[in-house]
Biopython code that builds the backbone (N, CA, C, O; Angstrom):
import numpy as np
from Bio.PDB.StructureBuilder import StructureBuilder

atoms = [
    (1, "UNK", "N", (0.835, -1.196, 0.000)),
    (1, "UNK", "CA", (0.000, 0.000, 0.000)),
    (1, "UNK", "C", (0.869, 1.244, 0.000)),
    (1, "UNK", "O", (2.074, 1.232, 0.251)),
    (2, "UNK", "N", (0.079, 2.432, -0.335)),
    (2, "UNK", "CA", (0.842, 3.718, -0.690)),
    (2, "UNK", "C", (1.404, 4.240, 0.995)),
    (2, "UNK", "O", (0.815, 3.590, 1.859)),
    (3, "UNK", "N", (2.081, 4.933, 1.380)),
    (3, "UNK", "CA", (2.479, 5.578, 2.699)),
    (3, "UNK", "C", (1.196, 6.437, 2.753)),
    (3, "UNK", "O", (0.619, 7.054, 1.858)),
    (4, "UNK", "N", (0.802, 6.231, 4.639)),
    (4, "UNK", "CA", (-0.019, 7.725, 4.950)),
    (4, "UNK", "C", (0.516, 7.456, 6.486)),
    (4, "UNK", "O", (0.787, 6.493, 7.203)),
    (5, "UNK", "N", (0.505, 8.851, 6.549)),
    (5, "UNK", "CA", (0.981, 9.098, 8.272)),
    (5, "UNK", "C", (-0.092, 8.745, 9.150)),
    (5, "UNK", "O", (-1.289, 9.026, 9.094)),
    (6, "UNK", "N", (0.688, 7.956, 10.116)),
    (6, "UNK", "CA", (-0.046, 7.341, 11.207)),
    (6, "UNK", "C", (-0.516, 5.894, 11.083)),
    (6, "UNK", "O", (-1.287, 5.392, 11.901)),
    (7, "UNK", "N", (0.015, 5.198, 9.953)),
    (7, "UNK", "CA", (0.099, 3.972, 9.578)),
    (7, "UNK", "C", (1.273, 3.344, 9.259)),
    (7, "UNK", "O", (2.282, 3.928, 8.864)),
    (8, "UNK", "N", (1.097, 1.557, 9.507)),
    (8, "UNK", "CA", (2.289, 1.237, 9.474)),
    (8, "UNK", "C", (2.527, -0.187, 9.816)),
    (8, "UNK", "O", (1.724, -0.876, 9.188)),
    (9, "UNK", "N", (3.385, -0.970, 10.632)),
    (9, "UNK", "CA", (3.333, -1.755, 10.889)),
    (9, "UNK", "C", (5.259, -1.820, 11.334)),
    (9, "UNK", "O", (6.198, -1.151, 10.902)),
    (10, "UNK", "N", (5.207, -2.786, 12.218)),
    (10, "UNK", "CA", (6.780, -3.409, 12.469)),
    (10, "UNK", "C", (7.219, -4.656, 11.961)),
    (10, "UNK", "O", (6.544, -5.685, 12.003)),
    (11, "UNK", "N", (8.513, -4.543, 11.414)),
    (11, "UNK", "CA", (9.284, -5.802, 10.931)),
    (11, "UNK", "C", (10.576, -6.575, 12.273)),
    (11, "UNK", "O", (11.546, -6.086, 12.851)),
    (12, "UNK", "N", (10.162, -7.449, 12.293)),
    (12, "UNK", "CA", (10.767, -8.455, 13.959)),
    (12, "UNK", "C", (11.869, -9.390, 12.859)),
    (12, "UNK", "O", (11.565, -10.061, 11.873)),
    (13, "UNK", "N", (13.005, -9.169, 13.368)),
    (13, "UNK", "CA", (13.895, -9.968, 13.267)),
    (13, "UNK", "C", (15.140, -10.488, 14.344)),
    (13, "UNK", "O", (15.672, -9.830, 15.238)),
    (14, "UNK", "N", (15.439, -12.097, 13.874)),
    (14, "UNK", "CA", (15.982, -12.764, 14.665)),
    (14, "UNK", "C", (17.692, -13.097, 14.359)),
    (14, "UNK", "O", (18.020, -14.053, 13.657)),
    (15, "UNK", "N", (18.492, -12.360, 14.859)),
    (15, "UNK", "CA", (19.676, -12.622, 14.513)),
    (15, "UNK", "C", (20.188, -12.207, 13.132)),
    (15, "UNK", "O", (21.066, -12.838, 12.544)),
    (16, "UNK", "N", (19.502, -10.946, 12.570)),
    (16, "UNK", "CA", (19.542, -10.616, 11.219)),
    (16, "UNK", "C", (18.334, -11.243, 10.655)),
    (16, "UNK", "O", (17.826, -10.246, 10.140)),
    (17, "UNK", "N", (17.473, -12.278, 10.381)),
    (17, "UNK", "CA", (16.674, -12.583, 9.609)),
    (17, "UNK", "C", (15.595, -12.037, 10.067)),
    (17, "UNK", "O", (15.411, -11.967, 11.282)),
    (18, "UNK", "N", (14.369, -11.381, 8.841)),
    (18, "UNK", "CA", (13.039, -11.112, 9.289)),
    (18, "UNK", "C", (12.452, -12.601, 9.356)),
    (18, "UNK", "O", (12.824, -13.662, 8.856)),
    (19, "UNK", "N", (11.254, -12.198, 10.280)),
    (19, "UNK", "CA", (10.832, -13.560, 10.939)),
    (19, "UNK", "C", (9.449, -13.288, 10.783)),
    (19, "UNK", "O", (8.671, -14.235, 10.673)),
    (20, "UNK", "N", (8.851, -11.569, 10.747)),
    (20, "UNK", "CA", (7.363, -11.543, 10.806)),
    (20, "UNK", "C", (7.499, -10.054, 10.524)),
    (20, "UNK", "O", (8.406, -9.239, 10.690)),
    (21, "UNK", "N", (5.870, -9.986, 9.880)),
    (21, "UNK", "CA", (5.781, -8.227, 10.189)),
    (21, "UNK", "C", (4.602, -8.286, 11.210)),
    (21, "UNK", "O", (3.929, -9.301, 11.392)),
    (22, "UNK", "N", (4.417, -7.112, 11.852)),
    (22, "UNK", "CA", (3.719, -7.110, 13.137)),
    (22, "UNK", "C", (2.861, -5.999, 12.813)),
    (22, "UNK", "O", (3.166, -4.912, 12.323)),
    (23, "UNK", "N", (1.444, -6.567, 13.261)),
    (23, "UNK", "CA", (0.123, -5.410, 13.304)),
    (23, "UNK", "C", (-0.295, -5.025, 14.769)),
    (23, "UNK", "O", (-0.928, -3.987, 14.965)),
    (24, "UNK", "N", (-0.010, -5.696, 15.591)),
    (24, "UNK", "CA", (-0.091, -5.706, 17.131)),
    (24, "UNK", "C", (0.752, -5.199, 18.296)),
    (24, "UNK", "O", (1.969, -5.192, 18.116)),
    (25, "UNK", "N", (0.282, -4.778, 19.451)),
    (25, "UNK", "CA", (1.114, -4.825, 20.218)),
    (25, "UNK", "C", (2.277, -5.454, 20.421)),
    (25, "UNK", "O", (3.374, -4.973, 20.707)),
    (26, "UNK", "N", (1.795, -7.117, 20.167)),
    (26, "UNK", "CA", (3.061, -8.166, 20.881)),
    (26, "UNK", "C", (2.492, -9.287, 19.974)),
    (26, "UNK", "O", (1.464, -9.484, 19.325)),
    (27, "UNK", "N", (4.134, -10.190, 20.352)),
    (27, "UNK", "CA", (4.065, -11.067, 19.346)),
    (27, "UNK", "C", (4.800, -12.274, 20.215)),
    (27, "UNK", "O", (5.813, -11.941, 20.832)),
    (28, "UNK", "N", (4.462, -13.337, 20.286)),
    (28, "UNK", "CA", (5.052, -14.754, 20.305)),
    (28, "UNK", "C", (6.231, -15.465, 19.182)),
    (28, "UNK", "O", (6.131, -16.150, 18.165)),
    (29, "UNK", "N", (7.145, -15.006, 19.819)),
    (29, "UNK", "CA", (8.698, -16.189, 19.350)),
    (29, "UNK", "C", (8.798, -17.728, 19.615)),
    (29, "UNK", "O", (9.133, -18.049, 20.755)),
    (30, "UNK", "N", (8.666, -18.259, 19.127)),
    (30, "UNK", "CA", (8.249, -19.836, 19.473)),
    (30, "UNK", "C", (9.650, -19.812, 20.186)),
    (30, "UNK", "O", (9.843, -19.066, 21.146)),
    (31, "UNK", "N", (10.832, -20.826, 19.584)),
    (31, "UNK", "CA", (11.890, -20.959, 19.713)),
    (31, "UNK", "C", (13.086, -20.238, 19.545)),
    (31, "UNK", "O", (13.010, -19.752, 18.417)),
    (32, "UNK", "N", (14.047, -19.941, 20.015)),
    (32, "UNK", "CA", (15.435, -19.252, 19.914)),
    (32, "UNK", "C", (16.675, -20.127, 19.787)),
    (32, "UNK", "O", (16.629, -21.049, 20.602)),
    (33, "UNK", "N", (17.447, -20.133, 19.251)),
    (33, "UNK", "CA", (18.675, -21.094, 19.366)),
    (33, "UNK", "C", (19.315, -20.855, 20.954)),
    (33, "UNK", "O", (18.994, -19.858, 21.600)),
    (34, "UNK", "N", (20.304, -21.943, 21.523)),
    (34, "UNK", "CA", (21.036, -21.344, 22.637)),
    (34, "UNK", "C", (21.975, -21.054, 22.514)),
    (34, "UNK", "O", (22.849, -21.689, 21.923)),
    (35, "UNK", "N", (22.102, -19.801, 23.139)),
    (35, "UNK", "CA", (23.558, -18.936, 23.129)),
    (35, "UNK", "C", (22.868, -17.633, 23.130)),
    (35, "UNK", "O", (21.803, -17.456, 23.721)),
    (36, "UNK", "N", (23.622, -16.530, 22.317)),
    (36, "UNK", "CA", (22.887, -14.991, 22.487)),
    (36, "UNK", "C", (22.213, -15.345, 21.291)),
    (36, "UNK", "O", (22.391, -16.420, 20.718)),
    (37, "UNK", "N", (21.254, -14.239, 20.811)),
    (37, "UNK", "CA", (20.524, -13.865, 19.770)),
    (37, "UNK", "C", (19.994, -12.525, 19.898)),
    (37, "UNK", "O", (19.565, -11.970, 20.909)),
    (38, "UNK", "N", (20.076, -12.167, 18.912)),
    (38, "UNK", "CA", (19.370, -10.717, 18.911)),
    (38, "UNK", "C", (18.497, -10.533, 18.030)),
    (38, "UNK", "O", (18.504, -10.692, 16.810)),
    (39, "UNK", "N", (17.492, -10.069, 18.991)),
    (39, "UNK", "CA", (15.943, -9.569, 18.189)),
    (39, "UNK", "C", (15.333, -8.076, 18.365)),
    (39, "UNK", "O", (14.827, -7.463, 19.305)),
    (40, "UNK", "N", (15.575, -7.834, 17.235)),
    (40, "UNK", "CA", (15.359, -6.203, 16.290)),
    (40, "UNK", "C", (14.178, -6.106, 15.996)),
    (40, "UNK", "O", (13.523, -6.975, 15.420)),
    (41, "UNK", "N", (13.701, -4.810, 16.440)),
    (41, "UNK", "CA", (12.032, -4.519, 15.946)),
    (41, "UNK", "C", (12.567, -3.086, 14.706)),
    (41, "UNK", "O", (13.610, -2.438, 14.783)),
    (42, "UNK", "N", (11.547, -2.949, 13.734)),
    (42, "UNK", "CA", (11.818, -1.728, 13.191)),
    (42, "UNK", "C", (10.021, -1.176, 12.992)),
    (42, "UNK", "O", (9.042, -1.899, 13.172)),
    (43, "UNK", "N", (10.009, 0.104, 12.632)),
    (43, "UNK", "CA", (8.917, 0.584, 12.226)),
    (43, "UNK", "C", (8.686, 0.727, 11.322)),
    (43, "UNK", "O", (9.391, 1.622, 10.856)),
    (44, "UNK", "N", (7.702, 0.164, 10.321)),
    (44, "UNK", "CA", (7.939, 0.835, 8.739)),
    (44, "UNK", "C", (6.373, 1.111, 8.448)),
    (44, "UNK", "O", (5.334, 0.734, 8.990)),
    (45, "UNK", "N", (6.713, 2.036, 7.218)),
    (45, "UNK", "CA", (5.411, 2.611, 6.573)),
    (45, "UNK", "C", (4.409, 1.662, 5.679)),
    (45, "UNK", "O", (4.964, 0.709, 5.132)),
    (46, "UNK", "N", (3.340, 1.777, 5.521)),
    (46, "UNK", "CA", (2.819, 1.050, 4.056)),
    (46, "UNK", "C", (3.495, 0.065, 3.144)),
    (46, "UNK", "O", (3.310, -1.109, 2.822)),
    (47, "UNK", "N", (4.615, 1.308, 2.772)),
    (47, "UNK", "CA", (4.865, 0.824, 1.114)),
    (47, "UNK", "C", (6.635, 0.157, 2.144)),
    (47, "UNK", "O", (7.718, 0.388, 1.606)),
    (48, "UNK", "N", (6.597, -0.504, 3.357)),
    (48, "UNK", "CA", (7.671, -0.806, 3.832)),
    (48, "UNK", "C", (9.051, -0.431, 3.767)),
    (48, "UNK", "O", (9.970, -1.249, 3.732)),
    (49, "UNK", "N", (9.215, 1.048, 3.747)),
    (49, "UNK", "CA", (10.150, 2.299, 4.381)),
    (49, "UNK", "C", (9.842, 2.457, 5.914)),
    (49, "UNK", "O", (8.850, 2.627, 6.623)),
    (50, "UNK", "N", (11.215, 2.311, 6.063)),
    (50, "UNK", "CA", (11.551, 2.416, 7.833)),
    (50, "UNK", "C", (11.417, 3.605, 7.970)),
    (50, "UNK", "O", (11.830, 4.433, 7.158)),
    (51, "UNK", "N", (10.827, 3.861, 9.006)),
    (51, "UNK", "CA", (10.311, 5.355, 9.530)),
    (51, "UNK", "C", (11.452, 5.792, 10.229)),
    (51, "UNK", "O", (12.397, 5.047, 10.487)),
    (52, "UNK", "N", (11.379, 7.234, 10.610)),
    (52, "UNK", "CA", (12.329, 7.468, 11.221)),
    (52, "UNK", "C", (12.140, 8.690, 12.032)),
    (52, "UNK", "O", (10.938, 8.940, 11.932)),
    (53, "UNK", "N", (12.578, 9.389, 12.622)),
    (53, "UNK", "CA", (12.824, 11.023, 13.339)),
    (53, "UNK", "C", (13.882, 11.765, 12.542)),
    (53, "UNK", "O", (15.017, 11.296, 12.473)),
    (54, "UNK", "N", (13.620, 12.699, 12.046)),
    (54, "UNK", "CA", (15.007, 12.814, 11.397)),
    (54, "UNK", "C", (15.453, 12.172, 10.658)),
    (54, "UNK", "O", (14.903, 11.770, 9.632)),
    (55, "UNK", "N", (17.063, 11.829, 11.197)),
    (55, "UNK", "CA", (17.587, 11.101, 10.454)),
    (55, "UNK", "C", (18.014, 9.791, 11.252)),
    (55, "UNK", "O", (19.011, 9.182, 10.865)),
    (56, "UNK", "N", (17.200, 9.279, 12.493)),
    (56, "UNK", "CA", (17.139, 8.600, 13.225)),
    (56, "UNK", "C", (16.040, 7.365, 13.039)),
    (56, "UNK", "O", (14.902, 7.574, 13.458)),
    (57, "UNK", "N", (16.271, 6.401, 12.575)),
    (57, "UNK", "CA", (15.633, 5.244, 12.318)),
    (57, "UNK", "C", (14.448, 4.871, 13.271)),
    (57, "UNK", "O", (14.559, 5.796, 14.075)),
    (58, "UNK", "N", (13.352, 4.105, 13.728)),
    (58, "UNK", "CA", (12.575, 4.217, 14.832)),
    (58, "UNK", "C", (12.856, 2.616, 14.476)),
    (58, "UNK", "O", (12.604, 1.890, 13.514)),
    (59, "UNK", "N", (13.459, 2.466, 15.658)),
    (59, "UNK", "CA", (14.032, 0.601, 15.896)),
    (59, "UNK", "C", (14.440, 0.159, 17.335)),
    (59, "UNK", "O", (14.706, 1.021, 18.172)),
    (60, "UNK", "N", (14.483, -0.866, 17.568)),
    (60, "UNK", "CA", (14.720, -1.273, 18.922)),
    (60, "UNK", "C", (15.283, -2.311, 18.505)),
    (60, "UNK", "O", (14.906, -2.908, 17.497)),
    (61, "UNK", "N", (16.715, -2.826, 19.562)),
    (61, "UNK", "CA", (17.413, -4.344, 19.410)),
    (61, "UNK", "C", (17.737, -4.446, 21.121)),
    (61, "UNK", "O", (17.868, -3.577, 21.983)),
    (62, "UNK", "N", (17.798, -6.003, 21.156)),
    (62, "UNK", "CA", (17.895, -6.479, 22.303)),
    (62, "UNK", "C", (18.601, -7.833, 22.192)),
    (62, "UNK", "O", (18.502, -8.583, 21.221)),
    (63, "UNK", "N", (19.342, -8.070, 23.325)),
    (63, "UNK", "CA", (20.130, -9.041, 23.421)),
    (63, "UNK", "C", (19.571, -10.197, 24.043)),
    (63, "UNK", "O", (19.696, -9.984, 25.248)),
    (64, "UNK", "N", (18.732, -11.891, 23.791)),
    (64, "UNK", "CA", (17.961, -12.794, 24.571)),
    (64, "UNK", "C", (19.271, -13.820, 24.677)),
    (64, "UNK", "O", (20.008, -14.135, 23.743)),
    (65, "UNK", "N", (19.347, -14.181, 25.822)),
    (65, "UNK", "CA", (20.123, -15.089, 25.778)),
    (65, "UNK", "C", (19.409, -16.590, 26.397)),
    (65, "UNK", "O", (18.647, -16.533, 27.362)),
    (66, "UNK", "N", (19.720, -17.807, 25.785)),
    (66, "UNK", "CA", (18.935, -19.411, 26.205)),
    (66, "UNK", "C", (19.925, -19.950, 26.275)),
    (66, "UNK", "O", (20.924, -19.792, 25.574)),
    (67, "UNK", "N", (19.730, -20.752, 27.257)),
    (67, "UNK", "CA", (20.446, -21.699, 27.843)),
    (67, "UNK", "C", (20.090, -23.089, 27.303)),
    (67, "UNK", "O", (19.427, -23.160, 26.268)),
    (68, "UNK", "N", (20.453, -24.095, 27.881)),
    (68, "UNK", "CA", (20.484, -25.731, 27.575)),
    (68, "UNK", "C", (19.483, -25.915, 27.669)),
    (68, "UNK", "O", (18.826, -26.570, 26.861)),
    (69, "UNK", "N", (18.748, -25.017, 29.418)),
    (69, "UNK", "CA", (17.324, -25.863, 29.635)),
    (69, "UNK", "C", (16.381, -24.932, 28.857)),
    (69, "UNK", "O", (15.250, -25.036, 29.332)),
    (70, "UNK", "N", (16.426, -24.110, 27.895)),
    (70, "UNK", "CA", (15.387, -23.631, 27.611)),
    (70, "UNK", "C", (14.869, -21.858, 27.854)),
    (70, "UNK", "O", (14.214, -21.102, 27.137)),
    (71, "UNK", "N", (15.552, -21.671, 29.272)),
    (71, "UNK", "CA", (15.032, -20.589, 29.961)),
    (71, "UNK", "C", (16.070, -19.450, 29.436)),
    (71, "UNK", "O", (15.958, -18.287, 29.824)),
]
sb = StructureBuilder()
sb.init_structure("model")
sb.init_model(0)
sb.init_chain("A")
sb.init_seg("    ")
for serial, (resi, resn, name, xyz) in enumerate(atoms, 1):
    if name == "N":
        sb.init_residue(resn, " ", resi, " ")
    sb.init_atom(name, np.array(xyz, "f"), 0.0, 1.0, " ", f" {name:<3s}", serial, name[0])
structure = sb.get_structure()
């Protein structure tokens, strides 16, 4: 779809790969590998251009780390 302000959606990725785009608040990750991984949210428009402030991207990354048992 064409861009309009105030619409949009987020792209969730896992260790570099997109995994989903997101219409919701929150989202369910089934599984993670063990060790670190990092999972990146971004914001993008319609026509899937990352939004931004400026010249400041609107994104979030975080570091999950799993262990052997799971947790």
């Amino acid at each position: 779809l064409a861009h309009r302000d105030g619409e949009g959606h987020a792209h969730v990725y896992v260790n570099g790969v997109k995994i989903a785009r997101l219409y919701g608040p929150w989202m369910h990750i089934a599984a993670l590998p063990e060790g670190e991984n990092t999972v990146e949210v971004t914001l993008n428009s319609n026509d899937h251009r990352q939004l931004a402030t400026g010249n400041n991207p609107l994104r979030a990354k975080t570091t999950v780390s799993v262990n052997s048992s799971g947790a």
